[in-house]
Predicted model as a PDB file, atoms N, CA, C, CB and O in Angstrom, pLDDT in the B-factor column:
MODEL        1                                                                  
ATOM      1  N   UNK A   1     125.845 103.070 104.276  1.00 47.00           N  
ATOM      2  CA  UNK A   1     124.760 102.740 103.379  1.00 47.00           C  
ATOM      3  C   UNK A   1     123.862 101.726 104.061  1.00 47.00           C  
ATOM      4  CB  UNK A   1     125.291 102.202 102.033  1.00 47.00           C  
ATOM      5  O   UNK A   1     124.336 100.688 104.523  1.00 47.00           O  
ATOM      6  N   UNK A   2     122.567 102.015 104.128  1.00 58.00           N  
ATOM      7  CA  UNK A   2     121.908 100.882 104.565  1.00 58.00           C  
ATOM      8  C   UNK A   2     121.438  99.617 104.113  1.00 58.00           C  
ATOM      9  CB  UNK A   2     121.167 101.217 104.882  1.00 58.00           C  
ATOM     10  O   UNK A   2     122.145  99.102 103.246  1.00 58.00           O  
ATOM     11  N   UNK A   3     120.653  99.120 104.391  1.00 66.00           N  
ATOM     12  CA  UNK A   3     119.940  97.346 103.930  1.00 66.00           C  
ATOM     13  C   UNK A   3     120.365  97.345 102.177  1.00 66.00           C  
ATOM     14  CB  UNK A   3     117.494  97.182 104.175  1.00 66.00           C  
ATOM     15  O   UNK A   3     120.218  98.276 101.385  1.00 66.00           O  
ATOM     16  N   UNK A   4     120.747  96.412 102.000  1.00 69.00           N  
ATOM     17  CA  UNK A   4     120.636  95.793  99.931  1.00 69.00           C  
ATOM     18  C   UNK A   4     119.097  95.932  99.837  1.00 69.00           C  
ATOM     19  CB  UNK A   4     121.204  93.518  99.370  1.00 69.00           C  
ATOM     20  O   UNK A   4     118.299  95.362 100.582  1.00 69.00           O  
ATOM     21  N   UNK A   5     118.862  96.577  99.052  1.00 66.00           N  
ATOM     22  CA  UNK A   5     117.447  96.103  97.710  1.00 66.00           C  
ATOM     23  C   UNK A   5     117.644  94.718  97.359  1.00 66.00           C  
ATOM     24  CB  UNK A   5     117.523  97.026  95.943  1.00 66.00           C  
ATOM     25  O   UNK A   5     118.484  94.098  96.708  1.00 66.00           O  
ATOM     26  N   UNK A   6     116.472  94.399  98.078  1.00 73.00           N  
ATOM     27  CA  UNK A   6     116.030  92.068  97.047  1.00 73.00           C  
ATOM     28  C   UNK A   6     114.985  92.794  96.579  1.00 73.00           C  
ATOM     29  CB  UNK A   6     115.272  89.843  98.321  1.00 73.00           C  
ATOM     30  O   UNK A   6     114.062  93.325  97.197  1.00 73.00           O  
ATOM     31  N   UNK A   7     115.345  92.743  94.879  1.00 77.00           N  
ATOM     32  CA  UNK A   7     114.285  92.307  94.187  1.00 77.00           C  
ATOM     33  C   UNK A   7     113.472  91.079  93.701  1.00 77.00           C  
ATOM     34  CB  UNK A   7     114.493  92.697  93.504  1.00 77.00           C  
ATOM     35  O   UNK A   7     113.410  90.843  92.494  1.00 77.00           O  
ATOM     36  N   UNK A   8     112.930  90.394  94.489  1.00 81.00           N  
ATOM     37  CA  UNK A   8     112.685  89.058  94.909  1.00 81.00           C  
ATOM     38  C   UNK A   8     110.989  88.927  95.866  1.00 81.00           C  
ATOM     39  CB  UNK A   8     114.176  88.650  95.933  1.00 81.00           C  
ATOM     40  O   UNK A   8     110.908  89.404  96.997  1.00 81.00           O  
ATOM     41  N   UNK A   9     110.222  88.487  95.443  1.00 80.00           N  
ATOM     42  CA  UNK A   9     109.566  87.829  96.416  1.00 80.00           C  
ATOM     43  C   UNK A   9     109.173  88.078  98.065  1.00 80.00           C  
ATOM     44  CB  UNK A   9     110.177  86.914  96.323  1.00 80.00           C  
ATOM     45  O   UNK A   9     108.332  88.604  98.793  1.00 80.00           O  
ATOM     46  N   UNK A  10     110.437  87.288  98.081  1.00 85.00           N  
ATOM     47  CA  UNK A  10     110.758  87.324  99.751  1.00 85.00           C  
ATOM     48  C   UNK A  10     110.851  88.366 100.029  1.00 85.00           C  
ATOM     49  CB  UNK A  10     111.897  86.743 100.356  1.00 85.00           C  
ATOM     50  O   UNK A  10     110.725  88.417 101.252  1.00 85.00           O  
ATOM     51  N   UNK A  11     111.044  89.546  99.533  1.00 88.00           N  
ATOM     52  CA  UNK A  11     111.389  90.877 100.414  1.00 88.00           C  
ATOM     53  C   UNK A  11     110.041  91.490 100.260  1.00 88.00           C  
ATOM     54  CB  UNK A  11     112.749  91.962  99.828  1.00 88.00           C  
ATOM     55  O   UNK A  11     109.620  91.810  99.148  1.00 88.00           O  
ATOM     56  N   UNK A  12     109.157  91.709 101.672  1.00 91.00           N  
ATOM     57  CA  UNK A  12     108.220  91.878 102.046  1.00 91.00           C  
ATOM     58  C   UNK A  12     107.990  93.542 101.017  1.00 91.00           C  
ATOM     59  CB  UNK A  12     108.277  91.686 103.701  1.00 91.00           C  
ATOM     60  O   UNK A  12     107.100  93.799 100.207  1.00 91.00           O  
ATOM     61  N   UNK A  13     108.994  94.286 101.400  1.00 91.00           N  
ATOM     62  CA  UNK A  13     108.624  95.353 100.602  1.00 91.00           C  
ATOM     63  C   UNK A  13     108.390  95.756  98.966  1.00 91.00           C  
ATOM     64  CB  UNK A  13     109.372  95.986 100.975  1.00 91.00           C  
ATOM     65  O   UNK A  13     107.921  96.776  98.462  1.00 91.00           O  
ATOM     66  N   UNK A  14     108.868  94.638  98.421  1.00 91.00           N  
ATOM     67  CA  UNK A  14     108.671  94.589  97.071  1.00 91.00           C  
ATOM     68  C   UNK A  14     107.565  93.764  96.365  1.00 91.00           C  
ATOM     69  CB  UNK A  14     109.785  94.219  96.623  1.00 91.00           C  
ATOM     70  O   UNK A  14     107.156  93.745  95.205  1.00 91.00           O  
ATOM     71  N   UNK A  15     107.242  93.108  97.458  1.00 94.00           N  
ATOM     72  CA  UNK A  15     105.547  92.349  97.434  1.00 94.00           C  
ATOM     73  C   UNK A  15     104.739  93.636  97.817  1.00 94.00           C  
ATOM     74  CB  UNK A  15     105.173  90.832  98.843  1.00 94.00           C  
ATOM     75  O   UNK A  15     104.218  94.279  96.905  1.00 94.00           O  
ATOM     76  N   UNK A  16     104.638  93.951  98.814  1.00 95.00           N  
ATOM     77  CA  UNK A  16     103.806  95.623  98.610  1.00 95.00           C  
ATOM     78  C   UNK A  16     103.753  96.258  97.370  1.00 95.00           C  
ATOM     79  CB  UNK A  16     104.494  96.824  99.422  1.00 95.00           C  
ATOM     80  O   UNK A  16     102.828  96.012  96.596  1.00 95.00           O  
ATOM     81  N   UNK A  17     104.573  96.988  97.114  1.00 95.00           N  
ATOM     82  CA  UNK A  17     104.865  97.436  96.018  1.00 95.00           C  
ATOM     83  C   UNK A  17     104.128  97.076  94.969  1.00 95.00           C  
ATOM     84  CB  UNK A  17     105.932  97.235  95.832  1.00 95.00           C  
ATOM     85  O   UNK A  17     103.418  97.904  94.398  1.00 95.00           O  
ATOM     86  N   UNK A  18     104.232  95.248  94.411  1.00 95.00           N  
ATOM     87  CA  UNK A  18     103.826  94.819  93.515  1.00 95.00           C  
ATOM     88  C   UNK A  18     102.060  94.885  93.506  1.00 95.00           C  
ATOM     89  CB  UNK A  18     104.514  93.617  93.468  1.00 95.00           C  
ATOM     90  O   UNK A  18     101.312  94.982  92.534  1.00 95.00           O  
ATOM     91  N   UNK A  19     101.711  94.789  95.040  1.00 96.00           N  
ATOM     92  CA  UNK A  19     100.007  94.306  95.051  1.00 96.00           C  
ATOM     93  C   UNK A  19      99.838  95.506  95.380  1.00 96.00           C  
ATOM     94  CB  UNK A  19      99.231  93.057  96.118  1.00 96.00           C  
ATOM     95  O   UNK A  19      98.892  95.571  96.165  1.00 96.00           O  
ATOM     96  N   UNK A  20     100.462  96.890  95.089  1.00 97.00           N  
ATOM     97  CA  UNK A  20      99.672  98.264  94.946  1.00 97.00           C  
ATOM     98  C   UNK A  20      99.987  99.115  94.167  1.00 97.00           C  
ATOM     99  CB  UNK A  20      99.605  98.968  95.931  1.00 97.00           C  
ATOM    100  O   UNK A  20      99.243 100.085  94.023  1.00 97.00           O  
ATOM    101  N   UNK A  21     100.859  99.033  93.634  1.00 96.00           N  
ATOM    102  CA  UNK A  21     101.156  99.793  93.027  1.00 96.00           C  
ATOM    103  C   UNK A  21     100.542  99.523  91.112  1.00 96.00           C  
ATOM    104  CB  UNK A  21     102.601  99.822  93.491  1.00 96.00           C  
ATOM    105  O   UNK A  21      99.876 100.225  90.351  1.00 96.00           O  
ATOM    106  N   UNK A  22     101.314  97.922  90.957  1.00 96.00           N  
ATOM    107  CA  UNK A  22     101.002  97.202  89.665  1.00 96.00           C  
ATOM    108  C   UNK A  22      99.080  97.435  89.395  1.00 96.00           C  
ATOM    109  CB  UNK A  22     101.577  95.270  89.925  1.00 96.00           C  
ATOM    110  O   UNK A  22      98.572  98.238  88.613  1.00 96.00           O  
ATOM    111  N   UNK A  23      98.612  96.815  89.978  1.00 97.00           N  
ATOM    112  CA  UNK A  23      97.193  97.428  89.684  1.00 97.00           C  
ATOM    113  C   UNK A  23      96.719  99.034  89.371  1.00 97.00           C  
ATOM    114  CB  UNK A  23      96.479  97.084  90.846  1.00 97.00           C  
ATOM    115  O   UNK A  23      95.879  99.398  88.549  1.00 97.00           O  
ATOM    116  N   UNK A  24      97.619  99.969  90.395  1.00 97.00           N  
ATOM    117  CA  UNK A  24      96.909 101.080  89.865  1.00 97.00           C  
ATOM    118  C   UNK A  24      97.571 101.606  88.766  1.00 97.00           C  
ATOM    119  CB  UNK A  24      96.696 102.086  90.804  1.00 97.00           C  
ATOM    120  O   UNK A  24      96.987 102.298  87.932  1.00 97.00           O  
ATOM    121  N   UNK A  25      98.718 101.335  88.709  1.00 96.00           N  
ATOM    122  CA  UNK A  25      99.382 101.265  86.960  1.00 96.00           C  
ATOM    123  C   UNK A  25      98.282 100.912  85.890  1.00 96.00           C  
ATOM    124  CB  UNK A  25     100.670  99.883  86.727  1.00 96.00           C  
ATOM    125  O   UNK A  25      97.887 101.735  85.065  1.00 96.00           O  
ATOM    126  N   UNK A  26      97.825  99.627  85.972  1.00 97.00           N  
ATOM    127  CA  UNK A  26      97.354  98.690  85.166  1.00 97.00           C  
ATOM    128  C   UNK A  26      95.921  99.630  85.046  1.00 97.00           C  
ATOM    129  CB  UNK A  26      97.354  97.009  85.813  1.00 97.00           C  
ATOM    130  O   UNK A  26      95.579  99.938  83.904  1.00 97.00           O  
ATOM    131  N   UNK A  27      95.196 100.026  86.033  1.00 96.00           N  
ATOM    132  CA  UNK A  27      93.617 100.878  86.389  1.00 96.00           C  
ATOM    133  C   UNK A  27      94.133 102.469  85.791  1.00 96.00           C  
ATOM    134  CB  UNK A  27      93.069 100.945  88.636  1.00 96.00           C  
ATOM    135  O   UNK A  27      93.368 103.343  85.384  1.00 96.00           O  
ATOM    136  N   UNK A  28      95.396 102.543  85.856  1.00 96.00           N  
ATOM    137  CA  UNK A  28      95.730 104.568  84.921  1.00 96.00           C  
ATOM    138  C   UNK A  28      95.438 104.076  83.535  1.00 96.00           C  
ATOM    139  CB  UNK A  28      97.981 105.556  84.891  1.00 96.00           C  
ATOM    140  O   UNK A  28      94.457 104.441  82.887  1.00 96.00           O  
ATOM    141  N   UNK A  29      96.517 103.067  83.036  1.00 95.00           N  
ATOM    142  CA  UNK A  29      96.686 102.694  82.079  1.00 95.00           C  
ATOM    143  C   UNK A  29      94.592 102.615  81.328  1.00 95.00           C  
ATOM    144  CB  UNK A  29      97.796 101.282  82.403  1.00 95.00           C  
ATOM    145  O   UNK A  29      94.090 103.458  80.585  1.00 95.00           O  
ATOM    146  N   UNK A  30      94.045 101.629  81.764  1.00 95.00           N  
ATOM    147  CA  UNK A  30      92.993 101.536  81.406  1.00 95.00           C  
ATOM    148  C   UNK A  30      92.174 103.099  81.507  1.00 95.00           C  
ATOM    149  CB  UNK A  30      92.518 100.405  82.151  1.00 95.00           C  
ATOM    150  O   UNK A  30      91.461 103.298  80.524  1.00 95.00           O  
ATOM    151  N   UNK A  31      92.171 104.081  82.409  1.00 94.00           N  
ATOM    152  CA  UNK A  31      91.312 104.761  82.498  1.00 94.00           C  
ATOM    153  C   UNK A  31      91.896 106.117  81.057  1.00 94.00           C  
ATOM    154  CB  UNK A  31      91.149 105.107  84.239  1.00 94.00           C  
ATOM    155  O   UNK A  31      91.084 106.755  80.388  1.00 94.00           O  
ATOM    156  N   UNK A  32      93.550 106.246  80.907  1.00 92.00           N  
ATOM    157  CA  UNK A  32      93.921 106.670  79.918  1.00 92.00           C  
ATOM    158  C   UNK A  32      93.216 106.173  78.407  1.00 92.00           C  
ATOM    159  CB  UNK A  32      95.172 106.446  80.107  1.00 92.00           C  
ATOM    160  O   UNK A  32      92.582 106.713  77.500  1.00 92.00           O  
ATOM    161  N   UNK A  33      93.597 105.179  78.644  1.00 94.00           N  
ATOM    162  CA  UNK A  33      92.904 104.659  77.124  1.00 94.00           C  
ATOM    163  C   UNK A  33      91.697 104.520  76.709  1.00 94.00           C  
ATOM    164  CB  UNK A  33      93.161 103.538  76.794  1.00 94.00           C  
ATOM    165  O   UNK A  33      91.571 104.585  75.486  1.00 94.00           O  
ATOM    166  N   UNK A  34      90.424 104.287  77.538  1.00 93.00           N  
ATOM    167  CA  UNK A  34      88.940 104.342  77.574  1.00 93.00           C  
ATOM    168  C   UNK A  34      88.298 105.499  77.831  1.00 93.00           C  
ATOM    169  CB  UNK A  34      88.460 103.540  78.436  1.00 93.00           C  
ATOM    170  O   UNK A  34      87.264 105.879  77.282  1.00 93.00           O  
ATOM    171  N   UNK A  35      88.920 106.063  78.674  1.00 91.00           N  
ATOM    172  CA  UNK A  35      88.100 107.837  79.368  1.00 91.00           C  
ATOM    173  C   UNK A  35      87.707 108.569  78.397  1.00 91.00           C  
ATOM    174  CB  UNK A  35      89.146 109.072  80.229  1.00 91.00           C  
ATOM    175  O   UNK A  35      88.455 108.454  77.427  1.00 91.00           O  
ATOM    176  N   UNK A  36      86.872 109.259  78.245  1.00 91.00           N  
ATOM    177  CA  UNK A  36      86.720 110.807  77.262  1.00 91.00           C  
ATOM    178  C   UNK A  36      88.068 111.535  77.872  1.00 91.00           C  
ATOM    179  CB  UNK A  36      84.938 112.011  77.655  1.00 91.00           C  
ATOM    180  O   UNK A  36      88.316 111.387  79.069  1.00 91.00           O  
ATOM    181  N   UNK A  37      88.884 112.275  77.085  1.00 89.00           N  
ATOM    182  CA  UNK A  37      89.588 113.351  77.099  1.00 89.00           C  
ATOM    183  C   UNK A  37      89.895 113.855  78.118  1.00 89.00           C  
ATOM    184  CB  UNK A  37      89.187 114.105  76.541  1.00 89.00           C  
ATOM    185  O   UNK A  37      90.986 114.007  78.667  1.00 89.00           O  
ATOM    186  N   UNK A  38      88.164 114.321  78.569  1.00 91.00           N  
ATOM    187  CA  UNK A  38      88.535 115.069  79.715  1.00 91.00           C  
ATOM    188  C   UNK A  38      88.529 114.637  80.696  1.00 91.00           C  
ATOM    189  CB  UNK A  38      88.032 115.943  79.925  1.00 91.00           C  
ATOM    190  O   UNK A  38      88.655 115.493  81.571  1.00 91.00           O  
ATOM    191  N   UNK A  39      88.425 113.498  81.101  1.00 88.00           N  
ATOM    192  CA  UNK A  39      88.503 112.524  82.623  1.00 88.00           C  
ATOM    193  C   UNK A  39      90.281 111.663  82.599  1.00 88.00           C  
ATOM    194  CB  UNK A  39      86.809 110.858  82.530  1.00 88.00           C  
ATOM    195  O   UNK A  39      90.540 110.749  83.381  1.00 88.00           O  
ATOM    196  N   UNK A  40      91.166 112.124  81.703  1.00 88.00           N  
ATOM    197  CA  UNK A  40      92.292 111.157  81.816  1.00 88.00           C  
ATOM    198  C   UNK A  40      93.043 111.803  82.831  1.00 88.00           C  
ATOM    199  CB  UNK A  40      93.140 110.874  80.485  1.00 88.00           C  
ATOM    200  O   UNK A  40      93.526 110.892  83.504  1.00 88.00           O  
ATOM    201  N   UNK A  41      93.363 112.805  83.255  1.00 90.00           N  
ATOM    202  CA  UNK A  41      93.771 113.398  84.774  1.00 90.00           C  
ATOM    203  C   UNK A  41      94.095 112.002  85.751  1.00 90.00           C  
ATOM    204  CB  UNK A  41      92.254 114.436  85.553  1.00 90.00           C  
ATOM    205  O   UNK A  41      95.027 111.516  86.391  1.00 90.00           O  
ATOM    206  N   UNK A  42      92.533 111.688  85.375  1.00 94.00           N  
ATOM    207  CA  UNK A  42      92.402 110.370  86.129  1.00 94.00           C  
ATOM    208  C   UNK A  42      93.528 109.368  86.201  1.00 94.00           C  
ATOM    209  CB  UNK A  42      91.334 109.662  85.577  1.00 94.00           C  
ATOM    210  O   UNK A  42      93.264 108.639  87.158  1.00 94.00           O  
ATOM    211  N   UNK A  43      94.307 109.106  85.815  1.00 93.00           N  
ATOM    212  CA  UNK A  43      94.982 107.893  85.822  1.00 93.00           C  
ATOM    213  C   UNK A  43      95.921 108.404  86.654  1.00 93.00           C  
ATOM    214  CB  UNK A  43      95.447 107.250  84.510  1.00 93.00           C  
ATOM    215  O   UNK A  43      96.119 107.897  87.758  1.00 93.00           O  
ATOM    216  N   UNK A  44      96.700 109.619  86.148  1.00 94.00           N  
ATOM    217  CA  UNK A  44      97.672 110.341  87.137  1.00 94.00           C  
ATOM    218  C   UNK A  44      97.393 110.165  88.605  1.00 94.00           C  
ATOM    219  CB  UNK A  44      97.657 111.839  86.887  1.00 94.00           C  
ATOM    220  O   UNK A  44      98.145 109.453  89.270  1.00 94.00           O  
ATOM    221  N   UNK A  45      96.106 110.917  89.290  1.00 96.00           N  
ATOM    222  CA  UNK A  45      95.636 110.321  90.026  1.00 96.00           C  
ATOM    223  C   UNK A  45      95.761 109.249  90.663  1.00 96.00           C  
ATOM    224  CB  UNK A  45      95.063 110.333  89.763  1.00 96.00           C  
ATOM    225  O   UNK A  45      96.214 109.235  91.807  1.00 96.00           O  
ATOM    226  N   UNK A  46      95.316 108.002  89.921  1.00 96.00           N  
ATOM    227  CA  UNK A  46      95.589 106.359  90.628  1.00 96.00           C  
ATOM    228  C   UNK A  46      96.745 106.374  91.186  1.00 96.00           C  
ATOM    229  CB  UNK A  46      95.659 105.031  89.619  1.00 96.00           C  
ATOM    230  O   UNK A  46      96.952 106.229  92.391  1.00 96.00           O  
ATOM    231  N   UNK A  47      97.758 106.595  90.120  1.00 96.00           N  
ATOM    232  CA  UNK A  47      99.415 106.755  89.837  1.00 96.00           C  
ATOM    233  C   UNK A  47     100.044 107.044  91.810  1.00 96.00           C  
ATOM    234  CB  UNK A  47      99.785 108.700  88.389  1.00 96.00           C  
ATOM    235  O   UNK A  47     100.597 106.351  92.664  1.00 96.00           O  
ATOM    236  N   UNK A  48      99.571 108.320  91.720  1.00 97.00           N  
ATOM    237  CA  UNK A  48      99.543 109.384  92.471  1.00 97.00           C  
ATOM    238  C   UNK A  48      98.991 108.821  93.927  1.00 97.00           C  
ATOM    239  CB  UNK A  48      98.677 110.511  91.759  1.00 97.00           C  
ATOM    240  O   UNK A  48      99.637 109.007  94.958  1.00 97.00           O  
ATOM    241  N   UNK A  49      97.743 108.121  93.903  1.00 97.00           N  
ATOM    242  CA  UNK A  49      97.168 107.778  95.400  1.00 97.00           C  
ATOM    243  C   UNK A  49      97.766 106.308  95.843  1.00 97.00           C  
ATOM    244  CB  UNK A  49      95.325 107.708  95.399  1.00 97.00           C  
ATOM    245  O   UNK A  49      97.887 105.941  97.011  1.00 97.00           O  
ATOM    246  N   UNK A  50      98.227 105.294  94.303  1.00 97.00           N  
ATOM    247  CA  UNK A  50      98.497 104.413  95.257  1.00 97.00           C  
ATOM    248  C   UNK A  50     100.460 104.455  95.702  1.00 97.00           C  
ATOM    249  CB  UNK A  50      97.840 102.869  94.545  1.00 97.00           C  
ATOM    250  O   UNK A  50     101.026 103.563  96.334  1.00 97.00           O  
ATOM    251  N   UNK A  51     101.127 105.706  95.163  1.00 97.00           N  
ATOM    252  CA  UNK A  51     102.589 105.823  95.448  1.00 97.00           C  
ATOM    253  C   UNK A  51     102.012 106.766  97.068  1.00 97.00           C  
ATOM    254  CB  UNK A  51     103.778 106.855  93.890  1.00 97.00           C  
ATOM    255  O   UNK A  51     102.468 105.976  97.895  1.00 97.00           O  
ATOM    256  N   UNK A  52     101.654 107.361  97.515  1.00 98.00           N  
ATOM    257  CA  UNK A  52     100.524 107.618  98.826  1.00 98.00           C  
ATOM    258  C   UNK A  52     100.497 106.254  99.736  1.00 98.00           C  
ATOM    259  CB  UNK A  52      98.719 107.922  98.177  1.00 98.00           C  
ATOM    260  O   UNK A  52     101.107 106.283 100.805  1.00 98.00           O  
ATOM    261  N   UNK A  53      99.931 105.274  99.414  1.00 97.00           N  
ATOM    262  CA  UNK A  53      99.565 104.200 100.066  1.00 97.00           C  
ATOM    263  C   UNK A  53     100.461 103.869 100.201  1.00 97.00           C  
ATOM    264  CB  UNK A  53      98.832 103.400  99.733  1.00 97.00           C  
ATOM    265  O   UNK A  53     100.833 104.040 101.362  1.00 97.00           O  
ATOM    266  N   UNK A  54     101.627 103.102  99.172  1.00 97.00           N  
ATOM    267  CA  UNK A  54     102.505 102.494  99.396  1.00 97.00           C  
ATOM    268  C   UNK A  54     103.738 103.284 100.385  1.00 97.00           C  
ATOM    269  CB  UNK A  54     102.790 102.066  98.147  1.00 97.00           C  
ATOM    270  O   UNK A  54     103.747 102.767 101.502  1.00 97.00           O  
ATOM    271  N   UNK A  55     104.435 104.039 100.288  1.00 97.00           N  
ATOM    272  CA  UNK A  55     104.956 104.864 100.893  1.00 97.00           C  
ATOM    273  C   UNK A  55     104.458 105.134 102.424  1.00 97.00           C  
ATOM    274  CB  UNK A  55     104.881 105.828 100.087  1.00 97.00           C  
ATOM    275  O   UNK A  55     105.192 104.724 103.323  1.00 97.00           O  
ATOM    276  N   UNK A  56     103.408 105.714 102.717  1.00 98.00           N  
ATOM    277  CA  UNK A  56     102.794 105.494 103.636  1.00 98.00           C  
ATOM    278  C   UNK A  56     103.289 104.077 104.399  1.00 98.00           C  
ATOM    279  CB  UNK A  56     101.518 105.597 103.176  1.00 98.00           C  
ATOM    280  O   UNK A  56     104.177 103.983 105.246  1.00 98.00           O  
ATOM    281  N   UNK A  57     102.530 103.107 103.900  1.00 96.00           N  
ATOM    282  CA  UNK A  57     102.779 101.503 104.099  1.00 96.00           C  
ATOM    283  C   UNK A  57     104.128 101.617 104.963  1.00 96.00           C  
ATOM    284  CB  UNK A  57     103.011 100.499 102.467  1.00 96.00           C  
ATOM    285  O   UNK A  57     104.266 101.675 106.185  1.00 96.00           O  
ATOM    286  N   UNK A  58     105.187 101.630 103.812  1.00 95.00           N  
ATOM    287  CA  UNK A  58     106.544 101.329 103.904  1.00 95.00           C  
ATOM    288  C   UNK A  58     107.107 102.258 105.278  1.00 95.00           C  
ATOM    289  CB  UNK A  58     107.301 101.713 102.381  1.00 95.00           C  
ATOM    290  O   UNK A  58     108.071 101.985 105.992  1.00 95.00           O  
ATOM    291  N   UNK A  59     106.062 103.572 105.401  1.00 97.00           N  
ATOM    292  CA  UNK A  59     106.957 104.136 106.803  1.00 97.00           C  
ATOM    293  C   UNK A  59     106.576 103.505 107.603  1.00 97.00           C  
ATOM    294  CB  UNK A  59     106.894 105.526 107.371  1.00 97.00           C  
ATOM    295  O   UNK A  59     107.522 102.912 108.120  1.00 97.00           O  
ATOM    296  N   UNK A  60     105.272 103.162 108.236  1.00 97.00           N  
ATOM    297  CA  UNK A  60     104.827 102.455 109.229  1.00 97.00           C  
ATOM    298  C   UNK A  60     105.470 101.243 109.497  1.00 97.00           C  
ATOM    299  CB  UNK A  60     103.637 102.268 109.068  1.00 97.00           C  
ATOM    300  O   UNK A  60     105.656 100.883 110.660  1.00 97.00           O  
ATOM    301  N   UNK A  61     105.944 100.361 108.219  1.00 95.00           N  
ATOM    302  CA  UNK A  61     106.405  98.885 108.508  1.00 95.00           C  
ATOM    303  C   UNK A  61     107.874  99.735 108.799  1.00 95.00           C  
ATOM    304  CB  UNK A  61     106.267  97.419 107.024  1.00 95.00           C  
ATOM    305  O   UNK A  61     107.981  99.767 110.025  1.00 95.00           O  
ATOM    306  N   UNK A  62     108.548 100.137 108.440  1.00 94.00           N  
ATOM    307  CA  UNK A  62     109.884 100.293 108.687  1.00 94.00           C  
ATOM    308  C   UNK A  62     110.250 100.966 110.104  1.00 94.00           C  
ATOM    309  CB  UNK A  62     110.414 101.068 107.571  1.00 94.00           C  
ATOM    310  O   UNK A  62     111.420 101.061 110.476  1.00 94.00           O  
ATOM    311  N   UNK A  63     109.222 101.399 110.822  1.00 96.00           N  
ATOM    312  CA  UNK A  63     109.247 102.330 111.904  1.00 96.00           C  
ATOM    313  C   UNK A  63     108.973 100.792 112.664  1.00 96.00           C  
ATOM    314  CB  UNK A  63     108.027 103.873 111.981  1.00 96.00           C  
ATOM    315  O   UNK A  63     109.514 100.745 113.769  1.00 96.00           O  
ATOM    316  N   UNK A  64     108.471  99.933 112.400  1.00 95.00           N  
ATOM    317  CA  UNK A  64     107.820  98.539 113.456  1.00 95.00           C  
ATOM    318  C   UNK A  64     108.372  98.125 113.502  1.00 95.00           C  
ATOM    319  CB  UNK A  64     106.933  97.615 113.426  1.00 95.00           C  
ATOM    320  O   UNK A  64     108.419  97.479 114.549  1.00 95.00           O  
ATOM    321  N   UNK A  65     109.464  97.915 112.547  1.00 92.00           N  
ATOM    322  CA  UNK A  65     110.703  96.700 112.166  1.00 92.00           C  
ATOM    323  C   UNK A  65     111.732  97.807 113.064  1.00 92.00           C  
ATOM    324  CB  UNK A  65     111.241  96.288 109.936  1.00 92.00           C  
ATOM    325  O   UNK A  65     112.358  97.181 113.920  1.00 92.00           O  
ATOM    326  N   UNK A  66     111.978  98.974 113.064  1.00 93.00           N  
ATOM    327  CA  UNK A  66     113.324  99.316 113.926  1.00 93.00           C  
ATOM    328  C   UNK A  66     112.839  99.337 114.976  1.00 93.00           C  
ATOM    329  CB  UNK A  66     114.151 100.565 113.736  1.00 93.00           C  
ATOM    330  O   UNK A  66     113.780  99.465 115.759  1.00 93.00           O  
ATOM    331  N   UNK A  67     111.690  99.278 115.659  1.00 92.00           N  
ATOM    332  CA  UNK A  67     111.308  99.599 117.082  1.00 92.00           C  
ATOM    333  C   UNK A  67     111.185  98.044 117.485  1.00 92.00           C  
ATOM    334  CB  UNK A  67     109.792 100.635 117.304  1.00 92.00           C  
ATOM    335  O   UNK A  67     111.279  97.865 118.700  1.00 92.00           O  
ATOM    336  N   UNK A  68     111.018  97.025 116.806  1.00 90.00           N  
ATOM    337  CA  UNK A  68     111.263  95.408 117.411  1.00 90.00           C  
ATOM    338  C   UNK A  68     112.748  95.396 117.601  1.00 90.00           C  
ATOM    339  CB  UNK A  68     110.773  94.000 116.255  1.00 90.00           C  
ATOM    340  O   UNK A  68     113.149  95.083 118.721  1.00 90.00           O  
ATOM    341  N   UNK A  69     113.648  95.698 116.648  1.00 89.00           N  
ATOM    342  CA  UNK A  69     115.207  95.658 116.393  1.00 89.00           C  
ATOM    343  C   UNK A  69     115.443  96.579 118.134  1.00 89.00           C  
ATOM    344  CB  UNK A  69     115.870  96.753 114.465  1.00 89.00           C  
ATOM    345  O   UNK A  69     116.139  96.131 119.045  1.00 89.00           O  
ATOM    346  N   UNK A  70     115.038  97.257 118.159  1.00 90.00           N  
ATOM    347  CA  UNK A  70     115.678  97.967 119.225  1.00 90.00           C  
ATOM    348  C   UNK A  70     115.265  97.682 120.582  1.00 90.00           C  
ATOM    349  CB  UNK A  70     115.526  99.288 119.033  1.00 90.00           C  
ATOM    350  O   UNK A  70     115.785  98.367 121.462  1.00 90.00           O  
ATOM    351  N   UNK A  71     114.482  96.856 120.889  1.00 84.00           N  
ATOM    352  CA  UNK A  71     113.328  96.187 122.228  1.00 84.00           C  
ATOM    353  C   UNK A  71     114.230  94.408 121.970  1.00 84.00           C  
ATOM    354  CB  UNK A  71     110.698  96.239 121.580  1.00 84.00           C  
ATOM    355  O   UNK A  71     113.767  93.531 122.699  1.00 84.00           O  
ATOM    356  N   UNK A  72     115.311  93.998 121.087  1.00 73.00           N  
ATOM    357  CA  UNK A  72     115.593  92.843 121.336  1.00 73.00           C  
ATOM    358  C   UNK A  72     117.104  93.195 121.019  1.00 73.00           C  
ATOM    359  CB  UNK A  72     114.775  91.727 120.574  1.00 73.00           C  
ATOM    360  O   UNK A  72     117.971  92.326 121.108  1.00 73.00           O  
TER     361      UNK A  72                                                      
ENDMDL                                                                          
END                                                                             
């Protein structure tokens, strides 16, 4: 099994998480509740592009972090 989950702060990946994900939650949420009808797709969307980003994010840092681990 690999690394423990810190849900904490300090763990760089759960600060990501929080400063991309929590906003586009917060921006679905709003575009659900204000939109006409037919524009709420939209939020899914946000939902949708910033789990994209983050993910994304998380391969690149995790690919940097084993390729330092393995050069020391």
């Amino acid at each position: 099994m690999g690394e423990r989950f810190e849900m904490s702060f300090r763990n760089i990946e759960f600060r990501a998480w929080c400063y991309i994900m929590l906003p586009c939650i917060i921006a679905a949420l709003l575009v659900v509740w204000y939109m006409d009808y037919r524009y709420q797709y939209f939020g899914a969307f946000i939902v949708l592009l910033g789990w994209v980003i983050y993910y994304s994010w998380r391969y690149v840092h995790r690919k940097k972090r084993k390729e330092e681990r393995s050069r020391s």
